[in-house]
C-alpha angles and dihedrals in degrees: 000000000000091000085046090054094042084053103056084048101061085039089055095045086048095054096043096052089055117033086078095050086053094049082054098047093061086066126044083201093055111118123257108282106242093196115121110279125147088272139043131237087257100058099036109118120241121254120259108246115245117239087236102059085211098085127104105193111135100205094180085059100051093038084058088044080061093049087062111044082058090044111122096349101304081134131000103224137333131174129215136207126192123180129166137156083019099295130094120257096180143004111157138134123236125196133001136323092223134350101229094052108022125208119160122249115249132175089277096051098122112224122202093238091204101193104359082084080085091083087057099051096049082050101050079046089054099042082063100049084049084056097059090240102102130016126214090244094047105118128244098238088064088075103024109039090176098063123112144178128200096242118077113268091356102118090047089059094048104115137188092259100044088051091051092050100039097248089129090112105241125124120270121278090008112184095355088126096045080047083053091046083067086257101172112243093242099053090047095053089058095052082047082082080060098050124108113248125217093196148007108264120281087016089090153013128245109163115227157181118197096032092051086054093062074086088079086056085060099052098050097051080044102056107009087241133120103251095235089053095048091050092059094044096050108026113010096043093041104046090042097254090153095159091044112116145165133237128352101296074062094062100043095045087066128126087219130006141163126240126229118255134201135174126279142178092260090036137261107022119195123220139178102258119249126252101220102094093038080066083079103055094173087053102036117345099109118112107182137161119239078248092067095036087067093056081047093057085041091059105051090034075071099243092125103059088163092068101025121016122206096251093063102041087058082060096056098044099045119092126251099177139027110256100188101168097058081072089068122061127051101048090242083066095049096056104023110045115063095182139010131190125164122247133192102319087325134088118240117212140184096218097186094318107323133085124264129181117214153163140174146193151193134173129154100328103341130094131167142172138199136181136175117217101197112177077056103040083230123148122187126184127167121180127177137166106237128086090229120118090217094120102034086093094068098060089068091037092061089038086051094045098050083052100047091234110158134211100030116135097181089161113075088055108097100156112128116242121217078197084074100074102270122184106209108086089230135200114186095333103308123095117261107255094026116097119233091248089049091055097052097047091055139031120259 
């Protein structure tokens, strides 16, 4: 009861401090919020101007809003990222990169981006196809003979494009807990010719992990390289991405990173990250800087047509398949986004009647989102290493407040939503595969 108690009061303070930074976000005329955040009206930076005067983002607002997420351990560290009208607002670190040897985050602290690495698989998939060396319909076992469904002829009709938007047919999550268990990639492709289907190929979605990765099988009988190094040669080197990395050696390798956190009894624990997911380097293996992930927005707002011309980017963002259930979860999905499909390695919504492009991720003490805005040329990417859902809620507040959209307090909801792209295949909370009392006696 006590914990319970401490709980709903941290929750309170947090709310209190702000609810009044995001009111003052929807109006680039509102008056300085005056609630209790790290710094004062007075020393609040002001906000860049926008190249389109019609903006009203107020960067200095949501930059505070940050502050504060971060303020007295709600949250270790977080980074932020901002870019609208071609040019970057905002690319800065908050917090700490671990409690136990605290460094601050800066634009160079690498993050481990968990499931937002789809977008760059469906765009190194789409760089090809822009080459003329592979098309969208061409069919997996061209490139892999060996691969096999359990229903008869499926494997045959399991395209590219079917494998970068999770119309494999399998159900959802498949092998993800044999993927926690420390399976091997290889081993659970080829069980993946015993696994019950729910549907033919192309007819359903079921998002997944292991099965999406089989693209990096393509482009490496494609182009004779490793995935991981063609992504750097064609998409990291190119758009300027110099702290982006692969795997966990990646990670590791880094000038600057931040360490996963999860919860403990005396509070935010830190941990070595694990290698499972990085296993699957299409569906997880990115580890990028907040200063990378703004070339990255920079790149698919269409402001780098030498890497990534407009036709293709239309490709990537638009849905190929209905994704209803991302509608239900976090409360800014329940009342913003009217419909959701999945694209090419990238979510579609419908955010109050207009588009918006999205993906999110979670795995072992890192959790990210990112969203394109793109009747506005506005990118947004937050990443943070805690498991907490604290600062899920100021994505849709600055998506809210370029849009002029009233009455959304997207802050004080820190559930955290399976809809976002998570990569443990959960029940009830605990990782399929992992007992209950296992969970509880280590971390997940």
């Amino acid at each position: 009861m006590k914990g319970r108690i401490r709980k709903h009061a941290l929750q309170t303070g947090l709310i209190a401090a702000l609810l009044p930074l995001a009111a003052g976000s929807a109006n680039q005329d509102a008056a300085p919020s005056t609630g209790t955040i790290l710094r004062t009206a007075t020393d609040l930076p002001p906000a860049l101007p926008a190249a389109n005067a019609t903006t009203s983002l107020d960067i200095a607002r949501f930059e505070a809003i940050a502050e504060t997420l971060v303020a007295n351990g709600r949250i270790p560290g977080m980074a932020m990222a901002i870019v609208k009208d071609g040019r970057i607002l905002s690319a800065r670190g908050y917090g700490v990169t671990d409690v136990r040897a605290p460094q601050p985050v800066d634009a160079h602290t690498v993050f481990r981006l968990a499931s937002l690495s789809k977008s760059f698989a469906g765009t190194m998939t789409g760089i090809l196809v822009n080459d003329g060396v592979l098309r969208w319909d061409s069919h997996l076992t061209d490139f892999v003979p060996s691969f096999r469904l359990s229903m008869p002829d499926a494997a045959q009709q399991v395209t590219v494009a079917d494998i970068l938007s999770h119309r494999v047919g399998l159900p959802h999550n498949a092998f993800d807990r044999d993927l926690e268990g420390n399976a091997g990639y290889h081993d659970l492709t080829l069980r993946m010719a015993n696994a019950p289907m729910a549907c033919a190929p192309g007819q359903c979605y079921g998002y997944q992990n292991v099965a999406f990765s089989l693209i990096g099988d393509v482009v490496f009988a494609t182009t004779g390289r490793f995935y991981s190094e063609e992504v750097a040669r064609r998409i990291f080197k190119p758009l300027g991405m110099h702290d982006a990395s692969y795997g966990l050696e990646g990670i590791e390798a880094s000038a600057r990173w931040a360490r996963p956190h999860v919860r403990g009894r005396g509070g935010w624990v830190s941990l070595m990250p694990k290698p499972n997911y990085y296993r699957v380097a299409p569906a997880a293996g990115v580890n990028a800087s907040i200063s990378d992930m703004a070339q990255w927005l920079l790149a698919h707002t269409g402001h780098r047509p030498d890497v990534l011309p407009a036709p293709l980017l239309a490709t990537l963002h638009a849905p190929l398949i209905s994704t209803p259930s991302e509608i239900r979860g976090a409360s800014w999905r329940r009342d913003r986004l009217t419909s959701a499909g999945y694209a090419l390695g990238w979510r579609a919504y419908d955010y109050a009647g207009h588009q918006v492009v999205f993906h999110g991720g979670a795995v072992q003490g890192y959790r990210g989102a990112m969203a394109l805005l793109p009747e506005q040329d506005l990118g947004v990417v937050i990443l943070w290493n805690s498991e907490s859902g604290l600062p899920s809620g100021l994505l849709p507040t600055i998506l809210d407040s370029a849009l002029g959209l009233q009455g959304g307090q997207w802050l004080d909801d820190d559930t955290l939503d399976a809809s976002e792209g998570l990569l443990y295949a959960e029940r009830n909370g605990v990782p399929i595969g992992t007992s209950a009392s296992a969970a509880k006696a280590s971390p997940p």
